[in-house]
PAFI-332865 format. One record per residue (C-alpha): residue in one letter; x, y, z. Coordinates in steps of 0.1 Angstrom, whole numbers, plus 5000, padded with zeros to 4 digits. Example, Ala and Ser with C-alpha at 12.3 -4.5 7.8 and 13.67 -1.06 7.14 Angstrom:
# residues 2
[pt 'a',[5123,4955,5078]]
[pt 's',[5137,4989,5071]]
# end
This chain:
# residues 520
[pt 'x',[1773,9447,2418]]
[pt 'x',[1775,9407,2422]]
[pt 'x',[1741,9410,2439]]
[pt 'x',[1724,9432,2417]]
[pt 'x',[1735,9407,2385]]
[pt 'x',[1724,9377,2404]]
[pt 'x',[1689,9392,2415]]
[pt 'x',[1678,9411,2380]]
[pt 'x',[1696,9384,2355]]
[pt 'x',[1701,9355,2373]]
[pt 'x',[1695,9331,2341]]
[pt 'x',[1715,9357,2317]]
[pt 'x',[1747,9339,2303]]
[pt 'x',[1785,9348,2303]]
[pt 'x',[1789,9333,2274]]
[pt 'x',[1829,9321,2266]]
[pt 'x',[1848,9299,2238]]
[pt 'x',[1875,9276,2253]]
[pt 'x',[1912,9269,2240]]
[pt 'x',[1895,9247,2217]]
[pt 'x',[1869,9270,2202]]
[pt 'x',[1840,9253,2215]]
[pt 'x',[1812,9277,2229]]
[pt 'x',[1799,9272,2265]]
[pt 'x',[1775,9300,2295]]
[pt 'x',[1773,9303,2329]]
[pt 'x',[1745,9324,2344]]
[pt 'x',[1752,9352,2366]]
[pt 'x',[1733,9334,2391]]
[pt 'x',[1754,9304,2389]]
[pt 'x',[1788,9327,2389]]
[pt 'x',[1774,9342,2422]]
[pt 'x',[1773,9309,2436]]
[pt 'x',[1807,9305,2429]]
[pt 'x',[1823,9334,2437]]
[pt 'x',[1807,9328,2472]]
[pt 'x',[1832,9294,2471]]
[pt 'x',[1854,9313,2460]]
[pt 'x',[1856,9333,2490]]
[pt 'x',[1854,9306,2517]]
[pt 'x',[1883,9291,2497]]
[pt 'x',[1905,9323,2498]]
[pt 'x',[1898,9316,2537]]
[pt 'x',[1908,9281,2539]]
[pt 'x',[1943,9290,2516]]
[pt 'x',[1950,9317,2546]]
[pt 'x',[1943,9348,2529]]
[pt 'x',[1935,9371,2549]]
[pt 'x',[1923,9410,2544]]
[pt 'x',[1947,9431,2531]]
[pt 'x',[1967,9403,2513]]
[pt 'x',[1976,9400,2477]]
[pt 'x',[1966,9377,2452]]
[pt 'x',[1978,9378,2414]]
[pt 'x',[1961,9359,2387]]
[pt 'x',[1979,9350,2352]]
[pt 'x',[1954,9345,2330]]
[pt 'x',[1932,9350,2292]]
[pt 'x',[1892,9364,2291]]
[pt 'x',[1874,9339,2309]]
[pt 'x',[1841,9330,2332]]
[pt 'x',[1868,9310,2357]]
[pt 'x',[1889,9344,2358]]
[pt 'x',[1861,9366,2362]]
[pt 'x',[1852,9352,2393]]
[pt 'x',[1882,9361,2410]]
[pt 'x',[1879,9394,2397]]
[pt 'x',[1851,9395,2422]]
[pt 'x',[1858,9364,2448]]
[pt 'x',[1891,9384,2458]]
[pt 'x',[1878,9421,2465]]
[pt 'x',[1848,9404,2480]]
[pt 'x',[1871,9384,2504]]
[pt 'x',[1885,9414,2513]]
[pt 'x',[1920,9410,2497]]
[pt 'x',[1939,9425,2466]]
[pt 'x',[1938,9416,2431]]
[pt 'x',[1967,9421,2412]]
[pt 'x',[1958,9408,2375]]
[pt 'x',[1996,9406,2358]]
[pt 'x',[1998,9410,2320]]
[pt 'x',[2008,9379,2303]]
[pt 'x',[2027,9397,2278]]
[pt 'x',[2049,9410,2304]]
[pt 'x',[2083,9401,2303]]
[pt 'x',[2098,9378,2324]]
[pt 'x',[2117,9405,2343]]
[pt 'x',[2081,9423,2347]]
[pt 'x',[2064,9396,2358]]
[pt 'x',[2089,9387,2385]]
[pt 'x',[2089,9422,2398]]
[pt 'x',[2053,9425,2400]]
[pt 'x',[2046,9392,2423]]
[pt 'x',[2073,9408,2442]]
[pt 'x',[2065,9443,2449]]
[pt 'x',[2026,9432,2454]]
[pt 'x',[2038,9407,2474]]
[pt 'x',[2015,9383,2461]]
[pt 'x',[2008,9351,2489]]
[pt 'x',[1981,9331,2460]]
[pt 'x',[1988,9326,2421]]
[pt 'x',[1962,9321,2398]]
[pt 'x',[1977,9304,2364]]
[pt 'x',[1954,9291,2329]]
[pt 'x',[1968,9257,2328]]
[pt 'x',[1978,9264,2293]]
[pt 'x',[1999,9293,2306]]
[pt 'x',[2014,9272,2332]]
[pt 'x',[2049,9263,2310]]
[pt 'x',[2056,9304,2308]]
[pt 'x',[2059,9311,2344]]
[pt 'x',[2074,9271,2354]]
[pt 'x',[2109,9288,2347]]
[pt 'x',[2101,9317,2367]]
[pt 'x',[2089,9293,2402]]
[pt 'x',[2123,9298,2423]]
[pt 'x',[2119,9338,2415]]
[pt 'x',[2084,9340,2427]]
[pt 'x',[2095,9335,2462]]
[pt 'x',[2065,9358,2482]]
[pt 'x',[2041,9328,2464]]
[pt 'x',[2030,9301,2488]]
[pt 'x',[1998,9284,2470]]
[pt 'x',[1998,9281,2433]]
[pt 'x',[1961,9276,2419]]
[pt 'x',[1958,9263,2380]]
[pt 'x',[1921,9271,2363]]
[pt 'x',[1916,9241,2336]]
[pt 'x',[1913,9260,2307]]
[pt 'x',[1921,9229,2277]]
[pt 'x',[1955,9233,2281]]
[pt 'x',[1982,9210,2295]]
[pt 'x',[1997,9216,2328]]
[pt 'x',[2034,9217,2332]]
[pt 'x',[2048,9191,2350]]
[pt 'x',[2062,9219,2377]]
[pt 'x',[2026,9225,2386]]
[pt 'x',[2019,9191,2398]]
[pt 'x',[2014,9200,2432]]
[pt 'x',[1994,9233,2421]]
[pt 'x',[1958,9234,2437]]
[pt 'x',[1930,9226,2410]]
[pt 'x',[1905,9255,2412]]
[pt 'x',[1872,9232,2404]]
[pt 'x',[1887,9206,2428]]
[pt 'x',[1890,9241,2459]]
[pt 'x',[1854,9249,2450]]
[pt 'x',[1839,9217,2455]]
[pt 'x',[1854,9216,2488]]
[pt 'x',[1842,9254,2499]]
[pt 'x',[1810,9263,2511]]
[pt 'x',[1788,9291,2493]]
[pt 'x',[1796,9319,2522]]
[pt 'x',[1779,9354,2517]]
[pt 'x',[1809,9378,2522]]
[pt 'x',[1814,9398,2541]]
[pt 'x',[1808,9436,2541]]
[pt 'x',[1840,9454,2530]]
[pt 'x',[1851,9488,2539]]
[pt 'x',[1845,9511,2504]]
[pt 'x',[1878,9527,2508]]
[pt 'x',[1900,9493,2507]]
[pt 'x',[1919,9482,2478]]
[pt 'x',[1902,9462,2457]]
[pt 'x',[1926,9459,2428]]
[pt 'x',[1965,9468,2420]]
[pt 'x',[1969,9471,2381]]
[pt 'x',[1998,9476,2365]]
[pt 'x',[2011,9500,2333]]
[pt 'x',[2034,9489,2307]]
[pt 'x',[2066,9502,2321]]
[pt 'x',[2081,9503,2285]]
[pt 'x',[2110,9518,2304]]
[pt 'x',[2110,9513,2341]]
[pt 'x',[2095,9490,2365]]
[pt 'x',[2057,9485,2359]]
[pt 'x',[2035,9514,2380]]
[pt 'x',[2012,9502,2405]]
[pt 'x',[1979,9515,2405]]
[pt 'x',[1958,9509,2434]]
[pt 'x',[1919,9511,2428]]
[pt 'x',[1893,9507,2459]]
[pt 'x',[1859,9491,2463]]
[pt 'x',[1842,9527,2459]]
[pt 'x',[1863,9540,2430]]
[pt 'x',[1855,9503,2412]]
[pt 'x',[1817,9511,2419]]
[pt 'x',[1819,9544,2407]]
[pt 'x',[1839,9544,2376]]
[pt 'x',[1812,9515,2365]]
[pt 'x',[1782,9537,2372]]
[pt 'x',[1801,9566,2353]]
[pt 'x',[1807,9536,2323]]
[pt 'x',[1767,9526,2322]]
[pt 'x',[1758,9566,2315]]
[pt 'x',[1738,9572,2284]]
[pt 'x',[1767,9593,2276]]
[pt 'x',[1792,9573,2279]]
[pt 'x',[1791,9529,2272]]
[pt 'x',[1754,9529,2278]]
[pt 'x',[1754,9494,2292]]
[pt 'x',[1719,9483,2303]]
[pt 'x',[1703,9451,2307]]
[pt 'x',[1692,9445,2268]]
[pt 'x',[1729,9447,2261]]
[pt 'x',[1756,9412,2251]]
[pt 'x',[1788,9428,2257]]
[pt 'x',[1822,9413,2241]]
[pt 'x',[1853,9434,2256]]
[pt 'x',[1882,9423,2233]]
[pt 'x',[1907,9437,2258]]
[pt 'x',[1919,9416,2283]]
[pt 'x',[1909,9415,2318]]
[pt 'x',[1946,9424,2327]]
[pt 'x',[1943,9458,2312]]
[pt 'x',[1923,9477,2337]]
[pt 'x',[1898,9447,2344]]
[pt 'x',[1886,9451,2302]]
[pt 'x',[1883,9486,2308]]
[pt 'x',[1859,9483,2335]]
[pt 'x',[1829,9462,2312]]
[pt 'x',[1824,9431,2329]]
[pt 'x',[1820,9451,2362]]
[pt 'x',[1791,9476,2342]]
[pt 'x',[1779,9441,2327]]
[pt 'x',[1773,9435,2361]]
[pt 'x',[1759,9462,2377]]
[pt 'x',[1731,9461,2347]]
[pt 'x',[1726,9424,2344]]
[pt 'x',[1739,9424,2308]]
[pt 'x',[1751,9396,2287]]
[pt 'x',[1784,9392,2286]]
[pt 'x',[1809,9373,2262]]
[pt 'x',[1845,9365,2262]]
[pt 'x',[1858,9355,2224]]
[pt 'x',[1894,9332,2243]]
[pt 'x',[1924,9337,2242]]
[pt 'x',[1931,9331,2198]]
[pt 'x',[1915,9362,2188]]
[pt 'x',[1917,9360,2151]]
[pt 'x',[1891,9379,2130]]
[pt 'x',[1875,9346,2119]]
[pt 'x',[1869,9334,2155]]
[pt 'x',[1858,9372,2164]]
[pt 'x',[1835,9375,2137]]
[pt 'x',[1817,9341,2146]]
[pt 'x',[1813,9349,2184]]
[pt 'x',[1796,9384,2169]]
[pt 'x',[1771,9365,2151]]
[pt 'x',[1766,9335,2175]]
[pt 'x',[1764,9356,2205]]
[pt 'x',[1743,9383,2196]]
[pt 'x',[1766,9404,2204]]
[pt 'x',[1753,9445,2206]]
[pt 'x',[1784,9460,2218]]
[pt 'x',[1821,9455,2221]]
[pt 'x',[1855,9472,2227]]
[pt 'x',[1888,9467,2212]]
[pt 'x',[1919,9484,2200]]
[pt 'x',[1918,9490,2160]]
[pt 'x',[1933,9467,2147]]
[pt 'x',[1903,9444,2156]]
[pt 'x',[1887,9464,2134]]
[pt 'x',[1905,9468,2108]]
[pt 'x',[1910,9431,2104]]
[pt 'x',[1871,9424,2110]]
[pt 'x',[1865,9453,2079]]
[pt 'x',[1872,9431,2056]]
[pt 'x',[1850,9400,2072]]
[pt 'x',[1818,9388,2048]]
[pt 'x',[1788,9382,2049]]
[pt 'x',[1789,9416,2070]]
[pt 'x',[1751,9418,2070]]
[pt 'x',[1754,9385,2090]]
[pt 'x',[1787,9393,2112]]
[pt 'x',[1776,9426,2123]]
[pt 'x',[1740,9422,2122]]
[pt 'x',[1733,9424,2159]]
[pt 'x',[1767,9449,2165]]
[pt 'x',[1756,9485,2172]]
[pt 'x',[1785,9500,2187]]
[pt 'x',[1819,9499,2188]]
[pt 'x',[1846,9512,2217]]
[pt 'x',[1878,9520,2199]]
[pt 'x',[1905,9531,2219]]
[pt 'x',[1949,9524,2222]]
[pt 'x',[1957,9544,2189]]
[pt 'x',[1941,9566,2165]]
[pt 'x',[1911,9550,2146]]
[pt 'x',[1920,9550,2102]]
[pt 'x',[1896,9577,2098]]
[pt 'x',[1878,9559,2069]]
[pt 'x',[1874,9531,2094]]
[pt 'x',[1844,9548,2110]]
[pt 'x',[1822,9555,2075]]
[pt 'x',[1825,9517,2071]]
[pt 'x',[1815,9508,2099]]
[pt 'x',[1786,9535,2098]]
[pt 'x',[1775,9519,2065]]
[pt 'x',[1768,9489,2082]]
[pt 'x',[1749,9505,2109]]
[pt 'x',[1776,9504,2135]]
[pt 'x',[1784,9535,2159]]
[pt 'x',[1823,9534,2166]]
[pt 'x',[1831,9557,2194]]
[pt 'x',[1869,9565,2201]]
[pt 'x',[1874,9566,2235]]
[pt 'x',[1901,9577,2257]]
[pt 'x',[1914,9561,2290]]
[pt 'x',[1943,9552,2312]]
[pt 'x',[1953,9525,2338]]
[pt 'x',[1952,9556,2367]]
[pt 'x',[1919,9565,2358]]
[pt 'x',[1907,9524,2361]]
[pt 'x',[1898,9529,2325]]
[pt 'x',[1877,9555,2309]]
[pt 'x',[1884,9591,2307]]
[pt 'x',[1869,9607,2273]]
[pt 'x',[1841,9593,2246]]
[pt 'x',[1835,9602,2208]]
[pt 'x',[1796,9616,2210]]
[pt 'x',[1775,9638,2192]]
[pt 'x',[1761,9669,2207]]
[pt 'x',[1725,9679,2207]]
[pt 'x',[1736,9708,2185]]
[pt 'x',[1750,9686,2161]]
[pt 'x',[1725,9662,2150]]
[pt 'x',[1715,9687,2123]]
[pt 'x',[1746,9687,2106]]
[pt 'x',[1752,9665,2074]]
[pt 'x',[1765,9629,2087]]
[pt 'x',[1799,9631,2073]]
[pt 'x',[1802,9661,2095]]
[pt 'x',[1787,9642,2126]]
[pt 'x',[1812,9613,2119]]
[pt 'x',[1843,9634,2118]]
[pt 'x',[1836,9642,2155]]
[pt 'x',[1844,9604,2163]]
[pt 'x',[1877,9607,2155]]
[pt 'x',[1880,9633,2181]]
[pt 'x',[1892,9615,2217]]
[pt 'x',[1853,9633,2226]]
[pt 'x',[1839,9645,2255]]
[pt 'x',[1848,9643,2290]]
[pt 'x',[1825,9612,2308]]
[pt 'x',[1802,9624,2335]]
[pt 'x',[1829,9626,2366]]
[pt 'x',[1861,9635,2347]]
[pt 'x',[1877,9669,2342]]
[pt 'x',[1895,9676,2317]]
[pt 'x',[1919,9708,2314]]
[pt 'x',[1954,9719,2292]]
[pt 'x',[1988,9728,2307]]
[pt 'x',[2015,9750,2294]]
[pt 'x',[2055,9742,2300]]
[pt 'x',[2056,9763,2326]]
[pt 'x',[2019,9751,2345]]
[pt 'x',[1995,9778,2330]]
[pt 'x',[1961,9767,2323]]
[pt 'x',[1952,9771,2284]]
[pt 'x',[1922,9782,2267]]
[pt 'x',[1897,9756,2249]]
[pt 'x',[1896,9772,2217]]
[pt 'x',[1904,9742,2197]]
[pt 'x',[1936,9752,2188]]
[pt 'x',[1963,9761,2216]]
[pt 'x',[1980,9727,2224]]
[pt 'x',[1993,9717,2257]]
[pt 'x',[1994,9686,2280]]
[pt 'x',[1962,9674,2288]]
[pt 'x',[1954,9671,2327]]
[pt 'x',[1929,9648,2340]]
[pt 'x',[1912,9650,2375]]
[pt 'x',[1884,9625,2387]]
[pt 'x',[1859,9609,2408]]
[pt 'x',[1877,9575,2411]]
[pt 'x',[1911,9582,2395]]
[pt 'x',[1941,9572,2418]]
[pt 'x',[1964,9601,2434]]
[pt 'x',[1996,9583,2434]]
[pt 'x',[2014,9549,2423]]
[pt 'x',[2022,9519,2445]]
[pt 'x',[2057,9522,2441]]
[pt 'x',[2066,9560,2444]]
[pt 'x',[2106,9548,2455]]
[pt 'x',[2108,9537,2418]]
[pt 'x',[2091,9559,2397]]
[pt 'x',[2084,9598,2391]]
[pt 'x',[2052,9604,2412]]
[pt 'x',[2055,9644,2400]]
[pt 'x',[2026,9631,2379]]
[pt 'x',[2005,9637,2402]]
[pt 'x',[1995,9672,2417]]
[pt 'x',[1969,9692,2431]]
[pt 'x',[1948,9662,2423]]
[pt 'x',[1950,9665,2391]]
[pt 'x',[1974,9640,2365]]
[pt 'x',[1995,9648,2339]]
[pt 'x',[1985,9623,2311]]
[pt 'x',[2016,9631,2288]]
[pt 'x',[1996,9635,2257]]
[pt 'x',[1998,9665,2240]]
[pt 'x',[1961,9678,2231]]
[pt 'x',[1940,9706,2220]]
[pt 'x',[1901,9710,2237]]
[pt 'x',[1877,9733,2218]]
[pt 'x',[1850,9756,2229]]
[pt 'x',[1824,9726,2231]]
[pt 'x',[1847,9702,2255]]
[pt 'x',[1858,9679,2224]]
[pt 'x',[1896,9667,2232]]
[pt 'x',[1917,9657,2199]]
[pt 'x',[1952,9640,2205]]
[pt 'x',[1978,9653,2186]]
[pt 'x',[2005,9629,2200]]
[pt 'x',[2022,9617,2236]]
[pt 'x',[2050,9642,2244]]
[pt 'x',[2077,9617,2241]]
[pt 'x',[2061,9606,2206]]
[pt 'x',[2058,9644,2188]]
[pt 'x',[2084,9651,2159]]
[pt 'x',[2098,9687,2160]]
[pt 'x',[2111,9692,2122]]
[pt 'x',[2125,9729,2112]]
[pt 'x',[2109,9744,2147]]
[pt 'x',[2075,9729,2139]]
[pt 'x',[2055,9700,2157]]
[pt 'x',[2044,9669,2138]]
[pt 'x',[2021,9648,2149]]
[pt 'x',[2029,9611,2141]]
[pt 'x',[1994,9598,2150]]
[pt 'x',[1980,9619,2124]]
[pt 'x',[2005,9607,2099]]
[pt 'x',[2000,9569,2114]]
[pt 'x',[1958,9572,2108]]
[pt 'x',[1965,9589,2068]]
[pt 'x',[1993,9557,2062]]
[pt 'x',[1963,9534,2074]]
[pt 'x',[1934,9548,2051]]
[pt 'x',[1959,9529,2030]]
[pt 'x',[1940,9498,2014]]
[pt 'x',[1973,9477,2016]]
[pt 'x',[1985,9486,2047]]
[pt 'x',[1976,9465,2077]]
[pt 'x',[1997,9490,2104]]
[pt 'x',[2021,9519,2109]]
[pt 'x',[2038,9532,2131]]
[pt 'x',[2061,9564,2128]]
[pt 'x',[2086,9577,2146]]
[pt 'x',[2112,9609,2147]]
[pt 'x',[2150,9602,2129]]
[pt 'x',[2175,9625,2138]]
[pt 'x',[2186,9649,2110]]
[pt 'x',[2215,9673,2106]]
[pt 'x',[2191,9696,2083]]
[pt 'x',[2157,9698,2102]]
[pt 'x',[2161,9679,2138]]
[pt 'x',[2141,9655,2132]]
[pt 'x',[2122,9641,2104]]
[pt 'x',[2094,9616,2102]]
[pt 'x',[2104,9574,2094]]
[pt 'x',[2070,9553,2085]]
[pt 'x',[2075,9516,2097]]
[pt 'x',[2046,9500,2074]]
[pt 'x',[2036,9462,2075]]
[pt 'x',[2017,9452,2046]]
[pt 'x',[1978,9433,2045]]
[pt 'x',[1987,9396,2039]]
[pt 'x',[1987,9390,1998]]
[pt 'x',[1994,9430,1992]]
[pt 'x',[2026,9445,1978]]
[pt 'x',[2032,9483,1986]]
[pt 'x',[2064,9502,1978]]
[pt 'x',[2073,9535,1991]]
[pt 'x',[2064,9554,1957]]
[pt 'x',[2026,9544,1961]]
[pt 'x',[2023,9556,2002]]
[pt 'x',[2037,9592,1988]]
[pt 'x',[2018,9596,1962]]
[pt 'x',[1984,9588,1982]]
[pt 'x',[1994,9605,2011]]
[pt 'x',[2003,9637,1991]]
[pt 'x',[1967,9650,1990]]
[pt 'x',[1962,9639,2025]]
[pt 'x',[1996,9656,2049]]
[pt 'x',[2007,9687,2047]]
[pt 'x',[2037,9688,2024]]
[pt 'x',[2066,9682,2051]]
[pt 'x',[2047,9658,2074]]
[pt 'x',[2058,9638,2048]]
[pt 'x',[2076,9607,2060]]
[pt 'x',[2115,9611,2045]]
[pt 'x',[2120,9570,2044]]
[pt 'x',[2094,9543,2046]]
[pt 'x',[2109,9509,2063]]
[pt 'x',[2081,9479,2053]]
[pt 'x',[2080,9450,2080]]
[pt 'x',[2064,9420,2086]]
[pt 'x',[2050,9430,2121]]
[pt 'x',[2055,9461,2146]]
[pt 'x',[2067,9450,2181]]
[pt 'x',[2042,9461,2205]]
[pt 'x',[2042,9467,2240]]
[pt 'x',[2031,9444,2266]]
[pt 'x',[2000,9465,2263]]
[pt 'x',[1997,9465,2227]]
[pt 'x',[2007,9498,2219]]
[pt 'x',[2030,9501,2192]]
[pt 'x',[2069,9497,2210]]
[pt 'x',[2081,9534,2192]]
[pt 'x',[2116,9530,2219]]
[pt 'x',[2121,9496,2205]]
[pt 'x',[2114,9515,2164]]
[pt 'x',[2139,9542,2172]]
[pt 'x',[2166,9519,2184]]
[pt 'x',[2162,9497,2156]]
[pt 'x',[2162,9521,2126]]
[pt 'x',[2181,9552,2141]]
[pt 'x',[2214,9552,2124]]
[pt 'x',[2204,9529,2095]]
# end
């Protein structure tokens, strides 16, 4: 893929903004280059195949390149979430056994306390990234100062069936699961990702994933930026809707991928003929997109797509697209189909599952657990001792989202099995509740979760924070959401915050809302 973006686009820019904001590029040709240093430096610090090597680190050109220098070099990346815990992080150097450490300077003070803990470590490596290096780094290798001293080696040819990269889930409550992902699966899950039906990343294309690179390698972009020769952008590590909106209209940017609160933030951003003027799509995906959200977007010319996708799968299951047989229908119609979790992507197969393992019809209604088999998907975690590996079968995975597929293929969500609310013998689904609450012009996030009751189970709570400026009371969220839910999806109470705790994923943390407010 390296090859192939060094050969078709060897002058097209990665284009990034440092800690301080400032805008820089480096070509694909000149990241090559590097990443060849890169692997004759893995050689010199005594990595050999097979070995593990973790990096701690924000969107960047400098991280990128071990994305590719450490697969290339025939070792295993292991990209750890810097919203882990401590605990988290700890665990996963350990159980990846990780013999190299890759830390952003400015990230260098969060894991100094954890140094005696990471004990597999041997060779520390800090990327200058604007930030200040703690002093417990001060015998830390400097990665510009290792690549001036390697040579620009052409690697060597790698087996496709090794492990290329070990990421990690959120482990909200467990251990993190290690996922293992090999050279071929890599290749193939970004061929799947550069399908007309699914991203359609070509070579005319500046891409800016908003996700980080620790979540499934920015689910899987930079790799189909690659593989096409496409621009490519990385807004740094203060994403703030000023700083994204500028890097949209200074970048020329044509397609990028977020979760929606990006998006909801950016919604309000003006001039939006200039901040979106170059934007013509939009991959949505971690929650349920504020239905109104896509209209808005639409009005400015801007496809938003909802997609679907989990760490097992690398990244991408199901897209939001529109059928041939649809593009005669009125576009309100057409746009009510993206806030469907779409189609199945060319290499995915999608199917439902009853309690007791039947297969479901597709008829748009019947709900079950929706199973997900694929060409690249893994077959089992890295750590099976520690967590329940019955998720995978027959080669299929159970997702643990509870969903409904209709005649044509299109998968809607109704909730994650854990997250469903079961009032009077009836299911209610709190994403559906969360996405109304949002269509709120006030309300910046909700979350809502089950409360036990003596009457009816369990009954919905709302946990609501508020856009900066706005006041909202519970009275004004019943009466908009009255025409909107069926009478008892209702939320019974309405708690207003200043912020939702998320998980190190950035999913709203619905354990850490039910032990906060049950009781109250």
């Amino acid at each position: 893929m390296l090859r192939r973006a060094g050969a078709v686009a060897p002058g097209k820019e990665i284009r990034e903004v440092d800690l301080a904001g400032r805008p820089m590029g480096k070509s694909w040709g000149a990241l090559r280059e590097r990443v060849g240093r890169l692997v004759d430096a893995l050689s010199r610090l005594g990595v050999d195949e097979g070995d593990a090597v973790a990096t701690f680190a924000w969107n960047s050109t400098r991280h990128l390149e071990w994305f590719f220098g450490v697969p290339m070099a025939g070792a295993k990346l292991v990209p750890v979430n810097v919203r882990f815990s401590d605990e988290q992080i700890e665990w996963v150097v350990a159980h990846a056994n990780a013999r190299v450490m890759v830390v952003d300077a400015s990230l260098t003070g969060q894991v100094a306390k954890l140094l005696p803990r990471l004990g597999s470590v041997h060779v520390f490596v800090v990327l200058p990234d604007g930030g200040e290096v703690d002093p417990a780094f001060a015998d830390a290798v400097d990665y510009e100062r290792l690549l001036a001293e390697a040579e620009p080696v052409e690697p060597p040819d790698v087996a496709e069936d090794r492990v290329a990269c070990v990421c990690y889930t959120g482990g909200t409550t467990d251990n993190p699961k290690g996922v293992a992902h090999s050279h071929r699966s890599l290749v193939l899950h970004s061929l799947a990702v550069c399908a007309a039906d699914a991203y359609a990343i070509s070579e005319r294309d500046v891409v800016l994933p908003l996700t980080p690179l620790f979540h499934a390698a920015a689910w899987g972009m930079p790799y189909a930026a690659a593989m096409t020769g496409a621009g490519l952008v990385f807004a740094g590590p203060h994403l703030n809707p000023k700083a994204i909106g500028e890097t949209l209209k200074r970048e020329g940017v044509t397609l990028s991928a977020g979760v929606p609160s990006f998006w909801l933030a950016l919604d309000k951003m003006e001039p939006a003929e200039e901040v979106f003027a170059s934007l013509e799509r939009i991959i949505c995906g971690g929650s349920a997109i504020p239905s109104g959200l896509v209209h808005r977007y639409a009005d400015r010319g801007v496809t938003m797509r909802q997609g679907l996708g989990m760490t097992e799968n690398m990244a991408l299951v199901a897209l939001t697209d529109v059928r041939s047989s649809h593009t005669s229908l009125p576009l309100d119609k057409r746009l009510e189909l993206h806030h469907t979790q779409g189609l199945a992507v060319p290499g995915v197969e999608l199917r439902l599952v009853g309690d007791s393992g039947e297969v479901l019809p597709h008829d748009g209604v019947t709900q079950g657990e929706l199973e997900v088999r694929s060409l690249w998907g893994a077959t089992r975690y890295e750590n099976p001792d520690r967590v329940d590996g019955s998720r995978f079968h027959d080669g299929w995975l159970r997702s643990g989202d509870i969903a409904t597929i209709d005649t044509e293929g299109y998968v809607r969500i109704t909730d994650r099995s854990k997250d469903l609310i079961k009032s009077g013998g009836e299911w209610i689904s709190s994403i559906a509740v969360e996405s109304a609450l949002m269509e709120h012009p006030d309300v910046s996030e909700a979350a809502v979760v089950a409360m036990p009751d003596d009457r009816w189970q369990e009954r919905p709570l709302a946990v609501v924070v508020a856009r900066p400026g706005a006041e909202v009371a519970a009275e004004n969220l019943r009466a908009f959401l009255r025409n909107r839910l069926i009478k008892w999806w209702m939320p019974d109470r309405f708690e207003f915050v200043s912020e939702i705790p998320k998980t190190a994923t950035n999913k709203f943390d619905k354990k850490a809302l039910r032990s906060r407010f049950t009781g109250h």
